[in-house]
N, C-alpha and C positions, 0 to 999 in steps of 0.2 A: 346059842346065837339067836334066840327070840326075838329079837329087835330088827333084823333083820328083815322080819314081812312089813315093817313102813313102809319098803317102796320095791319091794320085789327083785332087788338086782343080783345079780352075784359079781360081786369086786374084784378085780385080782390085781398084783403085785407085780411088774414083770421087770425088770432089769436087762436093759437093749445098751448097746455100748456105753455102760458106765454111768448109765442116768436113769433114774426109775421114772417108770409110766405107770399110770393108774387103765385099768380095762375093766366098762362094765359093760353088763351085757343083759338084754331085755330078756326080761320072763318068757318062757317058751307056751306063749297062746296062738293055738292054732290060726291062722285069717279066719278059716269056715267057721271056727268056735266065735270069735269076737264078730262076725255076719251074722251068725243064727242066734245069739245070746240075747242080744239089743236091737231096739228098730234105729234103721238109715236108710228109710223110703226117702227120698229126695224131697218129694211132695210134702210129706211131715215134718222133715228137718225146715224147708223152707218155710213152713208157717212159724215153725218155734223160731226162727231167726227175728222171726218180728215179735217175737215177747216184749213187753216193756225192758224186762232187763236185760233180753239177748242184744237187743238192737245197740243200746251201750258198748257191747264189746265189737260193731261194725263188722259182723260174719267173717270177723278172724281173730285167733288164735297163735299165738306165738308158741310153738313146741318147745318142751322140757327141753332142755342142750344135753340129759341124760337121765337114764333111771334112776337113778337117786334122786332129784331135785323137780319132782311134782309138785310138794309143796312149795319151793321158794317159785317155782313159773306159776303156778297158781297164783300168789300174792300177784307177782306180774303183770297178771294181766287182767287180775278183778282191780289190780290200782288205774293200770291204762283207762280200763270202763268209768272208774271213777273222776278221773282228770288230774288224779292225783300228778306229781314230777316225778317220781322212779316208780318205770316202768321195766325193767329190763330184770333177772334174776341177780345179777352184780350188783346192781342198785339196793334192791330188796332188801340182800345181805349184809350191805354194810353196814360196820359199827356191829353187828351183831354178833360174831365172834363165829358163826355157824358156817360150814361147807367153805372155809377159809382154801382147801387144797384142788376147791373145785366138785369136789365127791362128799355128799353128805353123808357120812360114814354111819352107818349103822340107821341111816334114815332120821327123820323128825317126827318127834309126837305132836297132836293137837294141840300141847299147851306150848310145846317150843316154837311153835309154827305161829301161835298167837303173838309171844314175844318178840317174834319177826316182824311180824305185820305191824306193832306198836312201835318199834323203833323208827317205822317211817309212816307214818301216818299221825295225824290227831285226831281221826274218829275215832267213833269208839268200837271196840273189839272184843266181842265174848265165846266163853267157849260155852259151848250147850251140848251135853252129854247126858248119858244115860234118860234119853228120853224117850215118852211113850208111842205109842202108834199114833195117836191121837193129835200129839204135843207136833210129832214132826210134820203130819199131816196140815197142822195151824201156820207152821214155819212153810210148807212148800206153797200154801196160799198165799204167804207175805213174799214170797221169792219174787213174784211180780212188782213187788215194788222198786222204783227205780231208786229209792232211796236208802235202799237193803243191798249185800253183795252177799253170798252164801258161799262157804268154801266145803265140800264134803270129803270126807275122812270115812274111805270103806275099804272091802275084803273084795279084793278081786274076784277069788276064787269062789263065791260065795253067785258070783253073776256068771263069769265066762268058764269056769271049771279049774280055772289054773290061775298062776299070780296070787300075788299078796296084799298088803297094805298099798293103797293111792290117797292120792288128793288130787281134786279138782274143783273148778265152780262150777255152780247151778246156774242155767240160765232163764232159771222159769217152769212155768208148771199150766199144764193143760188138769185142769179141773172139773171139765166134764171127760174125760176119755182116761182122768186118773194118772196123767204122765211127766216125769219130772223129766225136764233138760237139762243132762249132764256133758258140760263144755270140757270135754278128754283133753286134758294138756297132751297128754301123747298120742304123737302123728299116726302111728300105727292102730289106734281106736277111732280117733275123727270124735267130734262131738255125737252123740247118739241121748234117745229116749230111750225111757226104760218104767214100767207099772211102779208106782208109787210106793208099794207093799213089799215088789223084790228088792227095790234101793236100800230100804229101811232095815232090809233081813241082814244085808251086806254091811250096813252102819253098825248095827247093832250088834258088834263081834267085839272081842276083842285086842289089843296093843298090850301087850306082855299083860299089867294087874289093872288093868282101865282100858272102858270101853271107848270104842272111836265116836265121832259125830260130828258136831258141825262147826264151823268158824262163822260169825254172824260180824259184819263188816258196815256201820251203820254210820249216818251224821248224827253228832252230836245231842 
């Protein structure tokens, strides 16, 4: 069940008078561990809120509606930043054949997660993977641009001790003090900073036989 670390959930089946329900249920990270893992001095978050590209998404966040579907609230709400018309994760999905019962089953990869975002959009849309230190250090410089959306594709477990596979957006990058802002779709994280180097360690894992990394959401 490799597939499974996309988005960390454990799914269950349950059968309540004669109609099935789908239950999932968040990865068991500690509060203290997702406190101590990442910065959320208030003082820092408040400055990253005024990044060029944080300020687009108006210091809020629409939470995942569930573990499974970091990617499709991802799309969500790097489209809202953009002005794009579907903003909501039902929007995102449609036409696309994906998380149709509500539960992205088995999670989404970086490239299915592209073909989401191209069903509704007409920017353009690339996946950038297996990239170097160097390579992504170049991309979290352009992350300030407001004409760029960044979606990142990492290993939880790699940052907070526990969890698996997420997505979320970048909201920008502090380039003297080294710090990318990662906009948490999940309420339980909050947007938080994190050193440019540990992001990278976290991206740079792997999704069953391909590594994760990044969604680049650009005009034309």
């Amino acid at each position: 069940m490799k597939r499974i670390g996309r988005f960390g959930a454990a799914v269950g089946f349950v059968l309540l008078s004669g109609s099935a329900y789908f239950v999932v249920s968040w990865p068991s990270v500690p509060p203290e561990a997702i406190q101590s893992s990442v910065i959320h001095r208030p003082e820092l978050i408040d400055r990253a809120w005024r990044l060029p590209v944080a300020t687009k998404f108006n210091t809020e966040i629409t939470w995942q509606s569930n573990s499974s579907r970091c990617g499709p609230a991802s799309i969500a709400n790097t489209f809202r930043s953009l002005g794009e018309q579907k903003t909501t994760e039902a929007q995102v999905l449609e036409g696309t054949g994906k998380c149709w019962t509500g539960i992205c089953f088995m999670g989404l990869t970086l490239d299915e997660l592209a073909n989401v975002a191209r069903t509704n959009t007409h920017r353009k849309v690339t996946v950038l993977r297996n990239l170097t230190r160097e390579e992504f250090r170049e991309h979290m410089k352009r992350s300030n641009d407001p004409g760029r959306r960044y979606i990142i594709n990492f290993s939880r477990g790699k940052i907070f001790g526990g969890g698996v596979g997420h997505f979320s957006p970048i909201g920008g990058y502090f380039e003297a003090e080294n710090l990318v802002f990662v906009l948490d779709v999940n309420e339980r994280y909050k947007p938080w900073l994190i050193q440019r180097q540990r992001l990278f360690s976290a991206m740079d894992t792997f999704d069953g036989d391909q590594k994760r990394g990044l969604l680049l959401i650009e005009d034309n």
